[in-house]
N, C-alpha and C positions, 0 to 999 in steps of 0.2 A: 147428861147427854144420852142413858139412856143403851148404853156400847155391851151392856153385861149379856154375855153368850157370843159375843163377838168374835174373831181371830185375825191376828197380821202378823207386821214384824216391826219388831223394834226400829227406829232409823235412827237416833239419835238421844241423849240423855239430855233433859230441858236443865237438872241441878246434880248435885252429887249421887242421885238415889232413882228420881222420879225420870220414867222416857217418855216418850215421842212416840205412837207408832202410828205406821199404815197399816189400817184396816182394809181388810180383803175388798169391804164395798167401798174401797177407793177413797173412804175420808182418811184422814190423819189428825189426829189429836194426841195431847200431854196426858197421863195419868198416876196416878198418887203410885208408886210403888204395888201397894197393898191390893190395888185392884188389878195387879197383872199376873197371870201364872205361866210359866214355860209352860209347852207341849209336855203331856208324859214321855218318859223312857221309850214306851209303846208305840211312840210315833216316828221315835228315829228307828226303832229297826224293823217298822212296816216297810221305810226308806229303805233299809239295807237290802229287805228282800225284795222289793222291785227292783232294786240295781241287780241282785240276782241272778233275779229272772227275767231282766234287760226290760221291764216295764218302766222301771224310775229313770231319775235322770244318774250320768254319770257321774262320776267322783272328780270332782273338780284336780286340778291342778294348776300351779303355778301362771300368774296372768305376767305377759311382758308385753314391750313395744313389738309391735309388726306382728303382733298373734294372730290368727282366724279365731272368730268368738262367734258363739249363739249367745243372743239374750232370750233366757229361761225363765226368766221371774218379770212380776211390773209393780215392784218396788217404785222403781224410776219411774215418773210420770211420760207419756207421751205417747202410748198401747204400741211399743216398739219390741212386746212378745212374741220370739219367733221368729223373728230378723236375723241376718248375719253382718259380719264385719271386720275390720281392723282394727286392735287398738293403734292410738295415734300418741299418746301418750298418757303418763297419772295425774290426775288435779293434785292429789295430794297420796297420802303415801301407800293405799288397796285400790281408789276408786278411778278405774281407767273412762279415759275421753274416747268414744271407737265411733269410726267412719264405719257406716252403715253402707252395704250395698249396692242402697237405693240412693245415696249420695250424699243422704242427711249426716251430719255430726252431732254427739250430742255424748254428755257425762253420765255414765251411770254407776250406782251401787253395785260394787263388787259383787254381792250376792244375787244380783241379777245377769250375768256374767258366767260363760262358761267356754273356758278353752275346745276348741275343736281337736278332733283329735288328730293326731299327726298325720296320718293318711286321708284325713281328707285336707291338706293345705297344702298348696306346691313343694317341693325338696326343692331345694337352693343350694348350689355347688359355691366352688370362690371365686370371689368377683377380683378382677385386677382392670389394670388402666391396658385400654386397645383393645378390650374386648370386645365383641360384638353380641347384643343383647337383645331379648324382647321384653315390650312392658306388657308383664300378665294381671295386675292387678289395677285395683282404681285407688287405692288408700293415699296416692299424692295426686292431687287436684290438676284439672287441665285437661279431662278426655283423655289421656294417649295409649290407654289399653290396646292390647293388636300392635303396637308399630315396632319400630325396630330401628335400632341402632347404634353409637361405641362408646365405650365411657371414656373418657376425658379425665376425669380427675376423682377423688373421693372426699365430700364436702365435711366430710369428719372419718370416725376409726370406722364403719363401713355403710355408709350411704352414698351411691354414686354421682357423679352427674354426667348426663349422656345426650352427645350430640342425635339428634332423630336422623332419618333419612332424610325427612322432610328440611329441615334446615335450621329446625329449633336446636334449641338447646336448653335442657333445666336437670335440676335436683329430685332426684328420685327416692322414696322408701325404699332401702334393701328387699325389702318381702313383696315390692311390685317388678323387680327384676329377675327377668332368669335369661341365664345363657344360652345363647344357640351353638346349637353343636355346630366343632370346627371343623369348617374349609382342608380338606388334604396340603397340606405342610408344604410351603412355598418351596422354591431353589433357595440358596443361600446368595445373595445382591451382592454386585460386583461394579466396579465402575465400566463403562462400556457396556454392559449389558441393556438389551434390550424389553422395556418393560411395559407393564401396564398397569396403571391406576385404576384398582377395582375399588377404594372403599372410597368416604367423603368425610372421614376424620380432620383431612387439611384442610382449611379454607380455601374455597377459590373455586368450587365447580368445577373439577379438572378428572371427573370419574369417568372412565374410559375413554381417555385418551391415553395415548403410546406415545416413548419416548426413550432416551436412552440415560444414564446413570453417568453424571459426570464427577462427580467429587459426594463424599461424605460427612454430612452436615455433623455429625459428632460419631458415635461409635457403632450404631445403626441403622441411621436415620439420613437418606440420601436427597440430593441434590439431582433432580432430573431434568435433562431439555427437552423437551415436548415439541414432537413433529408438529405443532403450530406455530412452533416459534420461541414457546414462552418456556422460561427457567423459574424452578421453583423447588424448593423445598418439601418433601413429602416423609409424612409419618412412617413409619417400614410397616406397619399392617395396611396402609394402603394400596401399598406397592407389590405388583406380583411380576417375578420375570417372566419373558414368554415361555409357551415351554416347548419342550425337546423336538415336538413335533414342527417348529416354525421355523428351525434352525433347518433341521430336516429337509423341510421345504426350498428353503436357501439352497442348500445343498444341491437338490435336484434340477433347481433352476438358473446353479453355473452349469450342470451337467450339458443341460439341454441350450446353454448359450443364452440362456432368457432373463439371469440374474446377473448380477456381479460376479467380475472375476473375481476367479483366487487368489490371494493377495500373496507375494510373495517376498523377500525377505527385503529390508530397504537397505540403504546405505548413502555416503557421502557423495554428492555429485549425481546420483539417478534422480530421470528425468520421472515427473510426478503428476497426479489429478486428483483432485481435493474432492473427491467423490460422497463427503458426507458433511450434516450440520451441526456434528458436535460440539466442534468447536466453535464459538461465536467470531463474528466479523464479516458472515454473509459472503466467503469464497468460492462454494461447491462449486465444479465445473472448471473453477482456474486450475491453468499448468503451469510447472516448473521446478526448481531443480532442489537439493536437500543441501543444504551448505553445512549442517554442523549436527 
């Protein structure tokens, strides 16, 4: 073949003894043992002193799922030298599968592989269910980088899946989710209270719309009647009371005669007006008397 003066790297052992290598001009071929020599000593710590002196490359570390990687080397066929990416998972037990940037997947040799280093790959805080989320990254399929919105559930020990604003709904890479910072800390929901449906966690399109808290669908999670009419169940991050300032307003506007009166204390026998729609049966407006 003609290879002597040649250099690569080993990929694999064709028998107990004899390898495999890729040659730097890009062939690969099997060779007897006898015709292969490791690099001198002299060559790993020319390496050392480019690391150095920040000329070579860095000192590898530990490859896992959901890493930022550079491929450094083109062991791996495909000139995908220079690229970045996600691992996505290992074929087998060093050689990671990693989503490419550019959108391409594809398997390569560990030695062409190099973890990013921690500063440059998003920080990732804990994910919990009813969060509200952005997707930063592309390593799960689908476009939905930029969007936003609440996890739902976790489709194992921590990969989410998260309802979008849009209406979808799928399964995310941990390392393609990062939290948005929270919203200032709701009132604490009360029945009777008056509220409003800021997220879209619950099914049903019901995001801003107002209504009032009639019962409590288990230990935090309320049952609301919506000034349209309609009764429904809502997640409690969806739900925000109104706040101090609306009551406020109320306030001002039995002051000045222009709101509802003040309510004053009931009893058996006073005369009544069913002034609201909490309660169902469609009465607002009817009078009469309190029997019991």
């Amino acid at each position: 073949g003609g290879h002597k003066g040649k250099k690569g790297q080993i990929t694999r052992f064709v028998d107990a003894e004899n390898p495999e290598v890729r040659l730097d001009d890009g062939q690969t071929a099997s060779f007897y043992k006898v015709d292969v020599r490791a690099l001198p000593e002299a060559a790993a710590q020319n390496s050392a002193t480019q690391q150095l002196l920040g000329t070579g490359p860095k000192a590898a570390v530990a490859l896992k799922v959901g890493q930022r990687v550079e491929i450094i080397g083109s062991l791996t066929p495909g000139g995908h030298k220079g690229k970045k990416g996600q691992i996505t998972r290992f074929v087998d037990a060093e050689n990671p599968e990693v989503r490419l940037d550019d959108g391409q997947t594809a398997s390569f040799y560990k030695a062409d592989v190099q973890a990013l280093a921690e500063s440059e790959a998003p920080k990732n805080t804990a994910l919990k269910v009813g969060q509200r989320v952005e997707i930063v990254g592309s390593l799960t399929p689908g476009g939905h980088k930029g969007k936003k919105g609440e996890i739902t559930r976790f489709v194992d020990a921590e990969n989410p899946e998260v309802r979008l604003d849009s209406g979808h709904t799928a399964a995310f890479y941990k390392a393609d989710v990062q939290p948005v910072p929270e919203a200032p800390k709701s009132v604490a929901l009360k029945v009777g209270q008056r509220v409003e449906i800021v997220g879209s966690l619950t099914p049903g399109g019901h995001k801003g719309k107002k209504g009032q808290i009639t019962r409590f669908v288990d230990a935090e999670n309320p049952e609301v009647r919506l000034d349209d009419g309609q009764t429904a169940s809502f997640y409690k991050v969806d739900v925000r009371a109104l706040p101090e300032a609306a009551a406020q307003n109320s306030a001002t506007q039995q002051l000045l005669g222009t709101g509802p009166k003040a309510a004053v204390a009931l009893k058996v026998g006073q005369r009544v007006e069913i002034i609201g729609s909490l309660t169902p049966g469609g009465h607002k407006g009817k009078k009469g008397q309190i029997t019991r």
